[in-house]
N, C-alpha and C positions, 0 to 999 in steps of 0.2 A: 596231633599236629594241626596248628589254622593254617592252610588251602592261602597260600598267596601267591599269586601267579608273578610271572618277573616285568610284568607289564605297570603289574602295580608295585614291583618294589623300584623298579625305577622311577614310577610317579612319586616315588618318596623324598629322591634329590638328587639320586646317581647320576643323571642323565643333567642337570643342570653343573654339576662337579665337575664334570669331565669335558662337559663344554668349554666353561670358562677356563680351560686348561688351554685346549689348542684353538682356539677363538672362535670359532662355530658351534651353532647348538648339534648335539648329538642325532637327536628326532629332525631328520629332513621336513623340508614343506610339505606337505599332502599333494600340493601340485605337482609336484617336480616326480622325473620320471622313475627317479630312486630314493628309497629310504630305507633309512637303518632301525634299527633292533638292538636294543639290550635284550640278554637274556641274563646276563649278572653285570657287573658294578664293570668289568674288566672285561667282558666279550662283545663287541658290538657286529653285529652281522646287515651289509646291505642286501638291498633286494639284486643286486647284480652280480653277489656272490660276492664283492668285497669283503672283506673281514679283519677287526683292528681288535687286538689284544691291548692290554694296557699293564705297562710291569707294576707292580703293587708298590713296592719296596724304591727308595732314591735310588741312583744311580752316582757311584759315587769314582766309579774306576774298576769298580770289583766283578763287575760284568751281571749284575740281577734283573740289567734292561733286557740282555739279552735271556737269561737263564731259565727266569720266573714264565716270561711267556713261553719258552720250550717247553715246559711241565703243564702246563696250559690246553698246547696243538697238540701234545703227544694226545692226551685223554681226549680231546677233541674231534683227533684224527683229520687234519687240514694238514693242507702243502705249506711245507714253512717258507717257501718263494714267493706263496700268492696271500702272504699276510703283512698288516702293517703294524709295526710297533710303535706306540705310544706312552709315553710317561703318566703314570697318573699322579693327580693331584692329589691333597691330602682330602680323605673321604672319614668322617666319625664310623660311617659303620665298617669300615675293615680293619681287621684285625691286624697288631703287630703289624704297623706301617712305617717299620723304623729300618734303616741299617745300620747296626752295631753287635759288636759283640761276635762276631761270626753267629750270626741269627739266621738270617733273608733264607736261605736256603731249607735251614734246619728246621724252623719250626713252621714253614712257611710250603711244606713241599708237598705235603696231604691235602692242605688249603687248596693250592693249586689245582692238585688230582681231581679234586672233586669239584672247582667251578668249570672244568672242561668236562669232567664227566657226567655232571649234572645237564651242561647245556645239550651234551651229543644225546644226552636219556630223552631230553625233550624232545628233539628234534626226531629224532626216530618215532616216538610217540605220535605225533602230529604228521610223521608219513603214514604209520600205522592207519590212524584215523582217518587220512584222503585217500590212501586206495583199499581203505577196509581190510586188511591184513594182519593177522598176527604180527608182535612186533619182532619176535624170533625167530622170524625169516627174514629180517631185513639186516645190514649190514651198512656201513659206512667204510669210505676212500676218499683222501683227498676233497673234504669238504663236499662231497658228495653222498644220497643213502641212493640204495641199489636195493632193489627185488628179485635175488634172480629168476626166480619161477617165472617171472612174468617179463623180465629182460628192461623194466624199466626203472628209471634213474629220476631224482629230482636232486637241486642243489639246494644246498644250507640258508641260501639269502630268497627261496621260494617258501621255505617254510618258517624262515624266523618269527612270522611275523602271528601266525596259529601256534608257535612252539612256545611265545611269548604269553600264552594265554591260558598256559595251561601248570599247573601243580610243581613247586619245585621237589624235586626229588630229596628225600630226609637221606637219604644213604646210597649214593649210586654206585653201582660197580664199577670197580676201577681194574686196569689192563694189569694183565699179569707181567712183571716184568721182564720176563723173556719175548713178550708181545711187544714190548718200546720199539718203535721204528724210529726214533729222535733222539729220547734221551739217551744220552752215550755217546753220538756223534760231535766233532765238533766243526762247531760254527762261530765262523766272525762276529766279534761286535758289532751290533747293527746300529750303530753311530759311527763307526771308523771310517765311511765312503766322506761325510761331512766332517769329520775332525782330521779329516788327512787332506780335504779342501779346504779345511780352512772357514767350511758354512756350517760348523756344528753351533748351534745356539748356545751361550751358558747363561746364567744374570748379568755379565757386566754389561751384555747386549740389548741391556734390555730399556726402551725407549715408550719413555707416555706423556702424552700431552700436557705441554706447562708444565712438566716434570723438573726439579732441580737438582742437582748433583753437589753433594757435601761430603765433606772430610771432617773428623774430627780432630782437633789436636787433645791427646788424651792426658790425663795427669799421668805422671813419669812413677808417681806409687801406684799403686795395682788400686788402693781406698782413700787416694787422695782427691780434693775438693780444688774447684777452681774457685780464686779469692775477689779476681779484676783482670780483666785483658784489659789492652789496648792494640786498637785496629787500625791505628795513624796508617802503618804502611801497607797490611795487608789488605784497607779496602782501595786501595791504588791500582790495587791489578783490576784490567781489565776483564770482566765478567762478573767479579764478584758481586753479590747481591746483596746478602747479610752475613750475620752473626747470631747464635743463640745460646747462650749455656745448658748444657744436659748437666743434672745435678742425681746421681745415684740415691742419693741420701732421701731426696723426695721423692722415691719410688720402691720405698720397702725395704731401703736399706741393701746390704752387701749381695743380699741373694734375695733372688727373687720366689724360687720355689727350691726344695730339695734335690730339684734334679737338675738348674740350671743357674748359675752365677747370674747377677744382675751385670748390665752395661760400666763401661768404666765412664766415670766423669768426666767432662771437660768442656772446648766451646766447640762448635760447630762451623766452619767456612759454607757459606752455602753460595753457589754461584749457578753462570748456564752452563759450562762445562768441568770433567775431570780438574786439567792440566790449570785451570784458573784458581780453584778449589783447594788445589794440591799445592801450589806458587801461594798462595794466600798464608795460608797454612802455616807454614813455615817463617811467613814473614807475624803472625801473630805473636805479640808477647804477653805472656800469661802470670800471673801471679798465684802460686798454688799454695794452698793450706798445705804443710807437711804433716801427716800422722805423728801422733806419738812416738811411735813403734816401728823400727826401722829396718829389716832382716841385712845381711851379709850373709851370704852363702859359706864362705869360709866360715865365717862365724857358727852359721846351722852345722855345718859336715861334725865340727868338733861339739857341738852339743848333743848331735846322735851319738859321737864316739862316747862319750860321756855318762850316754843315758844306759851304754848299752852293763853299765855295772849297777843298775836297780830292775829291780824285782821289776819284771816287767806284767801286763795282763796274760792271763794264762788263758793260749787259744786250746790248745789241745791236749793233753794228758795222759798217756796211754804207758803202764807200765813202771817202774822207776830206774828210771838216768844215772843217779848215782852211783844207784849198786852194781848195774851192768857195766861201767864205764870202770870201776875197782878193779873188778876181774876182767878185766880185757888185755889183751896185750901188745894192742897196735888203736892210738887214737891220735885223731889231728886238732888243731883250735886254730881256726881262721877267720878275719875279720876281712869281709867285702863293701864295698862303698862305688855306687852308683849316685851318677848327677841327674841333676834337675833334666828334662828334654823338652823342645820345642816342636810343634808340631811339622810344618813349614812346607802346608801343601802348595804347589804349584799355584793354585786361584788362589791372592790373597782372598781375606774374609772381604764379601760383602751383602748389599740386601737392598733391595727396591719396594719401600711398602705405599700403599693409598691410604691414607686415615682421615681423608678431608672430609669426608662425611659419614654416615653411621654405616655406612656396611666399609669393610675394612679389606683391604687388602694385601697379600704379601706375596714377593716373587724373591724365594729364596734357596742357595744352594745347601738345602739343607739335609741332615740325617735322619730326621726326629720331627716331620712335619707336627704330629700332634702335641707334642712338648713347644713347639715351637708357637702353636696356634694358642695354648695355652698360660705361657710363659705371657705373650704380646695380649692377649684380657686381660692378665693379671697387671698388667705394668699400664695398659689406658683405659684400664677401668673399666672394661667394654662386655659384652655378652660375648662366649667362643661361637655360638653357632651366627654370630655378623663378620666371623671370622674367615675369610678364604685363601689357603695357602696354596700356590704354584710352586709343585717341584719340579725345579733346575736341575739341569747334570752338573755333577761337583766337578773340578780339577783338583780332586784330592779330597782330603777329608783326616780319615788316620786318627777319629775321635774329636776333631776339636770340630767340627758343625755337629755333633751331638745336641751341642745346646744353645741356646738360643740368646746370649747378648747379642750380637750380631745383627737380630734383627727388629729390638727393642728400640736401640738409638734411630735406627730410619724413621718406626711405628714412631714413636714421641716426635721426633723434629716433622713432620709431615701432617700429623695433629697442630702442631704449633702452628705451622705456618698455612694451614689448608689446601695444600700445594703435593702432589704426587712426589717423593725424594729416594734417593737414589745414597748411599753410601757405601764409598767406596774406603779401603783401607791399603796405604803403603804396605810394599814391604817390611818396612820399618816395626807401622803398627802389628804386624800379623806377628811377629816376632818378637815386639817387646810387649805387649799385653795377650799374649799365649795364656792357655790355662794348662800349665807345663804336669807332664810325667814326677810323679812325685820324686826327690831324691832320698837315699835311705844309704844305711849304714846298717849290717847286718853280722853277726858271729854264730859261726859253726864249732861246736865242739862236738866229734864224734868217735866210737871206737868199734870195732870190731874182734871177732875173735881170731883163736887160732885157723881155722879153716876157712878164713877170709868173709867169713858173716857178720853183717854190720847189726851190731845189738844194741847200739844207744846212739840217741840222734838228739841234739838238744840246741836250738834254731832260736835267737832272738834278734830281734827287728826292734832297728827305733827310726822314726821319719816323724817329718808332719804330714797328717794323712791328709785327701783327695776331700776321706766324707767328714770329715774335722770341717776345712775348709768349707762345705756345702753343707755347713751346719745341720747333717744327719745327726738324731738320734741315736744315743748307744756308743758303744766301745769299738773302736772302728777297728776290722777284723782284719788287716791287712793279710796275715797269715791263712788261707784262709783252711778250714780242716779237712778236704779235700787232698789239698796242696804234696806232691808225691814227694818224700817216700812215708808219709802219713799209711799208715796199718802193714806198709810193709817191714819195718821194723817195731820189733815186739815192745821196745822202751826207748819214746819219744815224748821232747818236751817243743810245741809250741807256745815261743811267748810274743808280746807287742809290748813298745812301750812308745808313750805318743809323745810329741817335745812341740808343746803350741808355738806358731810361727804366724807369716803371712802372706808369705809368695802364693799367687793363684795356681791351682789345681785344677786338672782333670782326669778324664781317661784319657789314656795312650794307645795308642796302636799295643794288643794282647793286656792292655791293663796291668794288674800285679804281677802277671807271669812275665811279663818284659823286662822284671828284675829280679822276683825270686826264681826262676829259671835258672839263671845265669849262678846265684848262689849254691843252689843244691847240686846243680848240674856238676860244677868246679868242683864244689865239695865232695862228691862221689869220687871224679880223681884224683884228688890228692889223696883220697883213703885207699882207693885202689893201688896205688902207686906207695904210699907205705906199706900194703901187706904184699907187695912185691905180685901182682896181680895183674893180669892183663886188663884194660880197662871195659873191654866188648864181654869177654866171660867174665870180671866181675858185677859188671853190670846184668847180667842175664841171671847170674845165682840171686843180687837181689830181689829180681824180678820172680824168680821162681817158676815152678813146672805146672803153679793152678792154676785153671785157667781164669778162676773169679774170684777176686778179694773182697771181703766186705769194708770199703773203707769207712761207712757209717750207716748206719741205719736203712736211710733213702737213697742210697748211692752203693752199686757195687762196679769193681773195677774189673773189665776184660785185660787179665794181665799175658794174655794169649796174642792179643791184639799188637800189643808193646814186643814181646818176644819176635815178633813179626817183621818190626819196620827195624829193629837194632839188626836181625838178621839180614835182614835185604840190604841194608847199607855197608853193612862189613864184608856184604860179597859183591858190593858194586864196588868197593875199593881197594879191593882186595886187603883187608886187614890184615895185619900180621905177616905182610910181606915185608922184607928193609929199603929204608931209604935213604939216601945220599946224606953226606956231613949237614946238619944243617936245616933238614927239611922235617917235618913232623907230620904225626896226622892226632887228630883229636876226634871225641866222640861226645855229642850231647842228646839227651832224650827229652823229652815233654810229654806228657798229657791236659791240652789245656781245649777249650772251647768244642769240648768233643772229639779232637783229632787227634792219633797217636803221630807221633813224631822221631824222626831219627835222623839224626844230621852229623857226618864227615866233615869238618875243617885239615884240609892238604894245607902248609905253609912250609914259605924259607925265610931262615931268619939270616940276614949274611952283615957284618960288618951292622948293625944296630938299624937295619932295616927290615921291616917286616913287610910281605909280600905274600899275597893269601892266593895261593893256587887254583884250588877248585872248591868248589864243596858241595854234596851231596846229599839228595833228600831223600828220604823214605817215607811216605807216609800211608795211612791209612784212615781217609775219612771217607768211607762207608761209599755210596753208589754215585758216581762221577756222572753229574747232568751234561756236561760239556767240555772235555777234556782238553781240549784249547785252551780255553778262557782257564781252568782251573791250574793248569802248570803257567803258565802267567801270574795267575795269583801266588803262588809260592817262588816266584822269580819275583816278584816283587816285594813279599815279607821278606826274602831273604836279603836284599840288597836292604832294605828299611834299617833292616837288622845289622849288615855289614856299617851303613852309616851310623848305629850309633854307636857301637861296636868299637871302631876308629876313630869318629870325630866328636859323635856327638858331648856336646855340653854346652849349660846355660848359666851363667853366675850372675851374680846379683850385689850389687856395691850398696850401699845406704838406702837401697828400696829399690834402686833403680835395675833394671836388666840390663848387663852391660852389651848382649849382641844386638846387633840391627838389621844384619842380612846376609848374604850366601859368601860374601870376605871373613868373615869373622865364626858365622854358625855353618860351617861347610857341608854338606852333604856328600856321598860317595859320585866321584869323579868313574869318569870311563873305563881308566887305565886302576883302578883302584876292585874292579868288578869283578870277580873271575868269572872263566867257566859255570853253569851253575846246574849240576843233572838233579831232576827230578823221577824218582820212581813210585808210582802210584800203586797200592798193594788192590788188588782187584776184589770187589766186594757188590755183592747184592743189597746189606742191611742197608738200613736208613742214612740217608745223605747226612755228613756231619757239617763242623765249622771247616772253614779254610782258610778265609784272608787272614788270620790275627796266627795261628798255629805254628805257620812255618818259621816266625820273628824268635821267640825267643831262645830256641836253641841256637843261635847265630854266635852270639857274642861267649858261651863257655866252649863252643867247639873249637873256634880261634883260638882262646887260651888254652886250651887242653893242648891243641896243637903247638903255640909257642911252649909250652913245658917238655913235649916231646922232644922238642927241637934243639934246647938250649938247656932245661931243668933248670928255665928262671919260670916262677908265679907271678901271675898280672891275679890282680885281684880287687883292684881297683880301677873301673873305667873312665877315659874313654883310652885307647890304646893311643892314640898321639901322643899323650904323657910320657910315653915308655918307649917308644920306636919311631925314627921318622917312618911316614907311612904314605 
């Protein structure tokens, strides 16, 4: 291994990175009576014993501000009262600097271990060295090392600065975790004292000299062209400045990389504030090119329905369907149909970039800072490392700051005009140029035997796919061979079939499981409920008594895991006790993003109104950093989940998105909320996913529960359709 000390890997850039993050240089003046110390990218230690952690990962609502630095001070061993948290900016050399996917935690949590345990390795080494002692009599408390033979103490900010000079440790040992004095406890979000005043900082606060402030007015197709504005009345308002056209088309076309949609087209209002920008705006009248190609949503739903009788792509294959489904003697066929979704975090989209001259700049609420750093070279042409990204705390997120249009239109118009800009987006826009949750139309035919074993499972999907849209390579796998009850029944047919469209796509809050959940999930009860079956013990016989399935090659499943969370939920609701005329309970399971799942929907359905009582979580994603912050996070998939559940949908008339904002795309109201218990299955293994896990069993436990209730099938979302609600 090359000997590089942290003194020299911060002379590499860390320390200029993280600067321009919170506006000071990191390295104090030599004069001044204190200074700080990197000893990695994310620990900075003064000489007064100060000490600022720095969360890796955005910050997006999911709590990794607080989380990532907890796993951090634990290995570190500091007082988490006498530390400060920092956002960091986006850094090339760290790893996985994204939140999605239920990631930040997951693969991020050994990372962690080892830049706190690497710097406390050093730091004891470098006591070691000043009082000439073995290093295995010394000990660490509270940012503090101790000797006790000799009864003396030094702090962390007296040796940073020899600890910084010496070998990083290739492998350091990490605490055992019955040693955690942090991780497990729970603590506040360390932004909640300023976002409950009111002084939490996000991007839209964000102010730079001769800075202007633009709105775009977008074309009303997702790839349509602006033709001719006229600005007779919107240059009347006072502040307006100018006008510029952004044209997609002269910047790569529809997409700009694999992983990120290009900016939508249109002009640009640029003025000295919001409120002139936005009045502007509205008064521009535009003349757009119309696409060829026009989608209707109605129009889409029936040509999934459609597609779903050709031979679709064959994801998965195991066994033959046919002949198991011959000899059976209890099988269902049912057709589900989910709609388009919008994202519709609280902070509409926006982005404040510098491109007036060659070093570049961006201050954006984003997911994906290096997609993002990448995405904005690729669209001005520019080198990524004249690229500097500031991450902002999101007000939301839910997938759609994954990627990076958002902050392409700012990069360009700010190039344009050599002028620091600021774009801001309506309600309206966040809404109607969404890169929406794909919609999909899906049929189950399944059968089981006499002893209630389900032996043929045959699942085809038709949609226009997400990676269609992001013009991915390949046969987009929407199904994916994972996807459960894949190896647990012995004859299963995955198929896909694609029906090219044009609505914009993305990810969603849980992705594919945010739909195919809801399909299989329903599908198990309906099959339970024809073999006259209790749904909790039909669901545990599919599950079975091994504890590990192989559902492919690279992948085996803890089907132990799953037995676990169905059981914890059917004893927090007492299953299989009776309930009043009226009222039901349903049961949906998942395995998605790492975390097993088990979810209770209570409902009454009275007179064609539906009213969701409680609902209950079980889950088990492996070693709980902060148990606060984490039952929040599944109060909040779950509500996600209640909103689309009930309300959500997004339709589309001749190109156009017909919602504009919270009258029309409602999300779940107060009185619309239930109760919502969370039970965590207690675990040492490896921390899993969480924000995305608890969403999709939402919306089949609801249905499972209205069939309870009534033995009417919803099968089709969103449930407004079917019930006032």
């Amino acid at each position: 291994m090359t000997e590089v000390t942290r003194r020299e890997f911060v002379q590499l850039g860390a320390v200029s990175s993280l600067g321009l993050l919170i506006g000071i240089p990191i390295e104090a003046n030599a004069q001044e009576p204190n200074t700080t110390t990197s000893l990695h990218p994310l620990i900075r230690i003064g000489s007064d014993n100060n000490i600022t952690l720095f969360a890796q990962n955005p910050e997006l609502g999911q709590g990794v501000k607080t989380a990532l630095p907890m796993i951090i001070a634990e290995e570190l061993d500091v007082d988490w009262a006498d530390i400060t948290i920092e956002q960091a900016g986006w850094d090339e050399r760290l790893e996985n600097q994204f939140s999605g996917g239920s990631l930040s935690i997951r693969i991020n949590f050994t990372p962690m271990r080892q830049a706190g345990a690497s710097a406390r390795q050093m730091l004891l080494l470098a006591a070691a060295n000043h009082w000439q002692v073995p290093v295995n009599e010394l000990s660490t408390n509270n940012s503090q090392i101790h000797h006790e033979d000799s009864n003396r103490q030094l702090s962390y900010g007296e040796l940073a600065e020899a600890a910084a000079e010496l070998p990083v440790p290739e492998d350091p040992q990490l605490k055992a975790i019955a040693d955690f004095k942090l991780i497990g406890q729970s603590i506040g979000d360390v932004d909640t004292p300023e976002i409950v005043a009111g002084t939490q900082a996000y991007s839209l606060d964000i102010k730079l000299p001769n800075m202007l402030y633009a709105v775009v007015k977008r074309s009303p197709y997702s790839d349509g062209q602006p033709k001719s504005f006229d600005s007779g009345k919107a240059k009347q308002v006072d502040g307006v400045i100018g006008f510029e056209q952004i044209r997609n088309d002269q910047h790569g076309g529809r997409v700009i990389l694999p992983n990120s949609p290009n900016f939508v087209s249109g002009v640009a209002v640029m003025a000295d504030n919001t409120w002139a920008a936005m009045k502007a705006a509205q008064l521009l009248n535009v003349e757009w090119e119309r696409p060829d190609s026009l989608d209707n949503s109605n129009t889409l739903i029936k040509r999934f329905e459609e597609a779903l009788d050709t031979n679709g792509n064959e994801i998965r294959k195991d066994g033959d369907i046919e002949e198991a489904a011959a000899h059976s003697s209890q099988k269902i066929e049912a057709i589900y149909q989910l709609p388009f979704l919008a994202h519709v975090a609280m902070e509409p989209m926006n982005c404040t970039a510098d491109a007036s001259g060659e070093q570049i700049e961006i201050w954006a609420p984003t997911q994906n800072p290096s997609l993002l750093a990448e995405t904005v070279a690729t669209a001005l042409n520019a080198e990524q490392d004249a690229i500097t990204v500031h991450v902002i705390r999101s007000g939301g997120a839910f997938g759609r700051r994954f990627y990076a249009d958002f902050a392409i239109d700012a990069a360009l118009l700010s190039q344009k005009t050599k002028r620091p800009v600021k774009v801001v987006w309506t309600r309206e826009d966040d809404i109607q140029h969404d890169y929406f949750r794909p919609a999909s139309v899906h049929r189950v035919r399944a059968a089981a035997d006499n002893n209630g074993n389900i032996v043929s499972w045959h699942h085809r999907m038709a949609n226009y796919s997400r990676d269609a849209f992001l013009e991915r390579e390949g046969v987009p796998a929407e199904l994916a061979n994972y996807e459960f009850p894949a190896a647990f029944v012995p004859n299963l047919l995955y198929e896909y079939v694609h029906v090219p469209a044009h609505v914009p796509l993305g990810q969603w809050r849980a992705v594919e499981h945010s739909a195919n959940v809801f399909v299989v999930a329903s599908a198990i009860d309906e099959l339970a409920y024809k073999t006259n079956t209790d749904p909790v013990a039909f669901l545990k016989q599919l599950v079975g008594d091994e504890q590990y399935v192989q559902v492919r090659e690279d992948f085996r499943f803890d089907a132990s895991r799953l037995i676990g969370v169905i059981d914890r939920a059917a004893k927090e609701t007492n299953w299989g006790t009776p309930l009043p005329k009226g009222r039901g309970r349903g049961i949906a399971i998942t395995y998605n993003q790492g975390a097993w799942v088990a979810e209770v929907a209570e409902v009454t359905v009275d007179s064609g109104r539906l009213q969701i009582d409680r609902i209950t979580a079980a889950i088990d994603t492996g070693l709980i950093i902060n148990p606060q912050a984490a039952e929040l996070q599944v109060q909040g998939g779950i509500i996600e989940g209640i909103s689309a559940a009930l309300l959500g949908e997004i339709t589309v008339k001749d190109g156009i998105v017909q919602q504009s904002n919270f009258h029309d795309y409602a999300i779940a109201r107060m009185h619309q909320v239930p109760p919502i218990d969370v039970h965590f299955i207690k675990s040492d293994s490896a921390p899993r996913g969480l924000g995305e896990p608890p969403l999709p069993p939402v919306a089949p436990a609801i249905c499972n529960a209205v069939f309870s209730a009534t033995g009417q099938r919803v099968r089709e979302l969103p449930l407004k359709n079917h019930f006032s609600v």
